[in-house]
C-alpha positions in Angstrom: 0.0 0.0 0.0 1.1 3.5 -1.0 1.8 6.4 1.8 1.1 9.6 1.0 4.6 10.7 0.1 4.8 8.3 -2.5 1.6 9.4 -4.0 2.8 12.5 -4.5 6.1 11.4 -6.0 4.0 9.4 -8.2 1.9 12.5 -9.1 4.7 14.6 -9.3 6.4 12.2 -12.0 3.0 12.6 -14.1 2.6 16.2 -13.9 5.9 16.4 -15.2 5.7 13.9 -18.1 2.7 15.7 -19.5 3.8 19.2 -19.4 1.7 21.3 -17.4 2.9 24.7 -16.6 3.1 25.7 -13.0 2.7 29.4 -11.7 -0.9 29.5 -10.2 -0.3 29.3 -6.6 3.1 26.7 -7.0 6.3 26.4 -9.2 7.0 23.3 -9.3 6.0 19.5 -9.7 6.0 18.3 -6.0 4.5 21.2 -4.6 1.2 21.4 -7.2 1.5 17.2 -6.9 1.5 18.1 -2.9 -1.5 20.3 -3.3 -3.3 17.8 -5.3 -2.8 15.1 -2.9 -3.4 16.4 0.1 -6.5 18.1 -1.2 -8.0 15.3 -2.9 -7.6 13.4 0.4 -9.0 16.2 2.4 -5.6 16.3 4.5 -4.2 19.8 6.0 -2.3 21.5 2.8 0.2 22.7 5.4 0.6 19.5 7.3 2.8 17.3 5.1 5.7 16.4 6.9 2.4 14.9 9.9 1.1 12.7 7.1 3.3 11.6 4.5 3.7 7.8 6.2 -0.2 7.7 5.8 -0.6 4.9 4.2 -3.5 5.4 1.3 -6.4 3.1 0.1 -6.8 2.0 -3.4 -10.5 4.0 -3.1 -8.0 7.1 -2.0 -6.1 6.5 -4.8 -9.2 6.5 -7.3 -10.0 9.5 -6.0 -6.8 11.4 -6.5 -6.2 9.7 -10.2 -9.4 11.5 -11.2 -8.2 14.3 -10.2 -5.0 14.2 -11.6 -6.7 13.6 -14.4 -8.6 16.6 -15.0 -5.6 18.4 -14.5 -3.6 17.1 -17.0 -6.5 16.8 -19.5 -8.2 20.1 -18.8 -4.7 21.9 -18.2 -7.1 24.1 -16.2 -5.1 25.4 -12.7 -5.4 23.3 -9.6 -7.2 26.3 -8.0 -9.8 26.0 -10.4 -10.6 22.3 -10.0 -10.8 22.3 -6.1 -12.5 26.0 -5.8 -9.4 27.3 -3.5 -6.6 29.1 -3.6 -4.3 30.2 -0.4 -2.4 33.6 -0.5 0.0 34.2 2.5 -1.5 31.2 4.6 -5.4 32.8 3.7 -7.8 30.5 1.8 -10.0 31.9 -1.0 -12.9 30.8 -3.4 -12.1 31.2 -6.8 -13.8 29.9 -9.9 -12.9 30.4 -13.9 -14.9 34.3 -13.2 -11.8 35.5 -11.7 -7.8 35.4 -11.6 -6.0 32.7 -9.9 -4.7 34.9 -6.3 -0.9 34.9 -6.9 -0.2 38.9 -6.8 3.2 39.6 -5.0 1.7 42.6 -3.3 0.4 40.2 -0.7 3.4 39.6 0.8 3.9 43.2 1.1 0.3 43.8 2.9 1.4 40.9 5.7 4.9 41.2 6.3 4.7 45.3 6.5 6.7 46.3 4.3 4.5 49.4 3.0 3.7 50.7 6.6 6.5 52.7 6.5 4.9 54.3 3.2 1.7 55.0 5.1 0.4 57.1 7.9 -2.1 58.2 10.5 -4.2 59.8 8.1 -4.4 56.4 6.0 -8.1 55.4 6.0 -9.0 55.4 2.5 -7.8 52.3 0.3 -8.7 51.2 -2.7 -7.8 47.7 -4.4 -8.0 48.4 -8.4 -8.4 45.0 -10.1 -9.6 43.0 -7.2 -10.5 39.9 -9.3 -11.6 37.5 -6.3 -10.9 39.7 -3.8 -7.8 38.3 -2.0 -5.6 41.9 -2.0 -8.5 43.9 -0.1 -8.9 40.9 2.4 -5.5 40.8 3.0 -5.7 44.7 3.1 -8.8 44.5 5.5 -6.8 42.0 7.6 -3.7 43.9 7.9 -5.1 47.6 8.9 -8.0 47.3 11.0 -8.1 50.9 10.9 -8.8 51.3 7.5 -12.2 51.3 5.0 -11.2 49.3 1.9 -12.7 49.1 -1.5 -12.6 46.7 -3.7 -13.0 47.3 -7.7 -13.2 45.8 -10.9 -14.4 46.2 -14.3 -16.1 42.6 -14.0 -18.9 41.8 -12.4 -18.3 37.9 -12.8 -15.1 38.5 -10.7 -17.0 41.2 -8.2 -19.2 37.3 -7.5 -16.3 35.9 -6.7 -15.3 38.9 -4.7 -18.0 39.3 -2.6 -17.5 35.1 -1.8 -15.1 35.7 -0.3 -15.5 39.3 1.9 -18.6 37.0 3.3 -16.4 34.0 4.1 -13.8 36.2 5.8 -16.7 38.4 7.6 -15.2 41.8 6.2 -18.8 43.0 5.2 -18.2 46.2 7.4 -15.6 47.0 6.3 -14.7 46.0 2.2 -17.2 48.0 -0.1 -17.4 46.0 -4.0 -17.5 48.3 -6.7 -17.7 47.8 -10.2 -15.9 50.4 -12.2 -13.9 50.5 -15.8 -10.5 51.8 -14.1 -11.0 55.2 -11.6 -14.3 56.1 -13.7 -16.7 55.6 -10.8 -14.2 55.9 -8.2 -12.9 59.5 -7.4 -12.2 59.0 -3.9 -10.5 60.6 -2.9 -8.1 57.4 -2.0 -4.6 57.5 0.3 -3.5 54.1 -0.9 -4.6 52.3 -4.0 -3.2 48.8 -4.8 -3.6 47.4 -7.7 -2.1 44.4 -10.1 -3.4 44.7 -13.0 -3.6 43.3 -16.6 -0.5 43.9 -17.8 0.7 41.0 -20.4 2.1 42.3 -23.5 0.5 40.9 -26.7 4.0 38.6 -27.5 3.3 37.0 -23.7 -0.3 36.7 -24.3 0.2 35.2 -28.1 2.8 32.8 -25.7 1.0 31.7 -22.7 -0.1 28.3 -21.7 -3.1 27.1 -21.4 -3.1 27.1 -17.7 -2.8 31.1 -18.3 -5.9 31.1 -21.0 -8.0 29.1 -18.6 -8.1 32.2 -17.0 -10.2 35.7 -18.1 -8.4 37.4 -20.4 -9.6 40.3 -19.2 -7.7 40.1 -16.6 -3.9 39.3 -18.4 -3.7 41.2 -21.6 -2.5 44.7 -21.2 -2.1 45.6 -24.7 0.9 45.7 -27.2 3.4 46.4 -24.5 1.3 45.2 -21.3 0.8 48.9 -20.2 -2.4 50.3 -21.9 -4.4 50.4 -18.5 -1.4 51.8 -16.4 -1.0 54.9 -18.9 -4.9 55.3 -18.0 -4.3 54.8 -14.4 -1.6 57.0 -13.9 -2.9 60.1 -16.4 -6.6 59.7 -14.0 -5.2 58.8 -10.6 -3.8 62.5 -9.1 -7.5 63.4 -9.3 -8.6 60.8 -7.3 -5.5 60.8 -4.4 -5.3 62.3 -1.4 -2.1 65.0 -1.0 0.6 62.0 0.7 -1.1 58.9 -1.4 0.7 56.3 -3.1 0.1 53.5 -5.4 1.3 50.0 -5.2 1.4 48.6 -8.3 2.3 45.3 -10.2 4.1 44.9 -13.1 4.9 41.2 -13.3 7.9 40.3 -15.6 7.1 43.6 -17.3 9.6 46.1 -15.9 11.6 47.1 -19.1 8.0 47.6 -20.9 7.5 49.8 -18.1 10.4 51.9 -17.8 10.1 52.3 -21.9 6.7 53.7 -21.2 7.1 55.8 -18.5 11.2 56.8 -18.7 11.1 60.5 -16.2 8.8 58.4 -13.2 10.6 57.9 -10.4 9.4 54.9 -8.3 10.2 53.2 -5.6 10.7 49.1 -6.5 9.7 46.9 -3.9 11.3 44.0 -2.7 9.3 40.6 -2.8 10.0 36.8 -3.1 10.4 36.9 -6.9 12.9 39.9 -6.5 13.1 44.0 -7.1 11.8 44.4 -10.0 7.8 42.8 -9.7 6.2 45.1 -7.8 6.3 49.2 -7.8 5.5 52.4 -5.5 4.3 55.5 -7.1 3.4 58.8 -5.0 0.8 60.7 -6.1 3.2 64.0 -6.2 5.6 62.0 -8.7 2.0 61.1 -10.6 0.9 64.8 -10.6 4.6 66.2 -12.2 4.5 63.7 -14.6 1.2 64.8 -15.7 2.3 68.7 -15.8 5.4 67.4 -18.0 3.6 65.2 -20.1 0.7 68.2 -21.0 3.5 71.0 -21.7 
């Protein structure tokens, strides 16, 4: 009879002679083969090292091979198939309506590294792009203090959304709002985070079919990945508070970004996948890049 650890060696091995790309919550073979697993036996996700001499049952087994299964055949991510995702040890609904949770500006929101950028007169926040939700949870969780708003052009993704402020019980204090960019959101805001689509049309034309299972809505930022951040950044001094800033993603997109915006100066964040991920923008660096840009 097979322990758990050798299921998921087992698994691991088939993930990785079919193909599948990772990126949706793991990197690897073991780990999404780990996350299968244990999910598909309805064992702790974090408890591994605990169960991994379980032995398993051939009915056990059954179980996971369907799983498995679907995976490989419907290349769809893991998240997808079980209806979870966990960001920063947080569990979240997700469906095919909205992103996959995998934004790098979680780990920024727990570990604290933007306090530093805020202040007492913080109250306001916005999360632009809040697909499921996850960033103004997170948010919620990490400032008591503070009224957050999550938004999103989608109202498939705002379902998901509101999922999940309900399962965290942050009704009273995360507001959904559906809005095309700032358009229905003036604010005025004194933090707005926000990863948004930002895949250049080569990426897009490129991606897997893990990525396409995915909105598209979502991904595809236009030829170089920063159509909606030049509409961000030209609406967003209106809709700041004097000492805001934005916290912004830019995935793998950094040279794309600097091409497009050469005279901002930012602030790059440090996260997990390195320096050049995740951005800071004040709104007084926003607001002189405006004058320059309308001279």
């Amino acid at each position: 009879m097979r322990t758990v650890l050798e299921l998921i060696e087992s698994v691991a091995a088939r993930l990785d002679a079919a193909g599948v790309a990772f990126g949706h919550g793991t990197t690897n073979a073991f780990d999404e083969a780990a996350w299968l697993v244990l999910w598909g036996l309805g064992l702790p996700l974090d408890e591994l090292d605990s169960v991994e001499a379980m032995p398993v049952s051939g009915e056990q087994r059954d179980a996971v091979e369907a799983l498995l299964n679907e995976r490989i055949g419907t290349r769809k991510p893991v998240a997808y198939l079980t209806r979870e995702a966990w960001l920063q040890g947080v569990p979240f609904y997700v469906d095919e309506r909205a992103i996959v949770p995998r934004s790098f500006i979680a780990e920024l929101l727990v570990d604290g590294s933007v306090d530093d950028f805020l202040s007492d007169r913080t109250h306001r926040v916005l999360d632009l792009c809040t697909g499921n939700g996850s960033l103004a949870v997170l948010a919620a969780m990490a400032w008591p203090e503070v009224e957050v708003t999550g938004a999103d052009i989608s109202p498939d993704a705002l379902a998901v959304a509101r999922i999940n402020v309900d399962k965290h019980g942050l009704q009273d204090r995360i507001t959904l709002q559906l809005s095309d960019g700032l358009s229905a959101l003036p604010g005025p805001w004194d933090l707005i985070l926000c990863n948004p689509p930002y895949v250049n049309a080569a990426s897009m034309a490129a991606l897997p079919s893990e990525y396409r299972a995915e909105p598209e809505l979502a991904l595809a930022g236009g030829t170089d990945g920063m159509d909606f951040v030049r509409q961000l950044f030209a609406a967003a001094p209106a809709c700041m508070t004097e000492d805001a800033v934005i916290i912004l993603e830019i995935g793998n997109e950094r040279a794309y970004f600097e091409a497009a915006f050469p005279q901002l100066p930012v602030f790059w964040l440090d996260t997990s996948a390195g320096e050049d991920q995740v951005l800071l923008v004040t709104r007084q660096a926003l607001a002189a890049q405006t004058r320059l840009t309308a001279q």
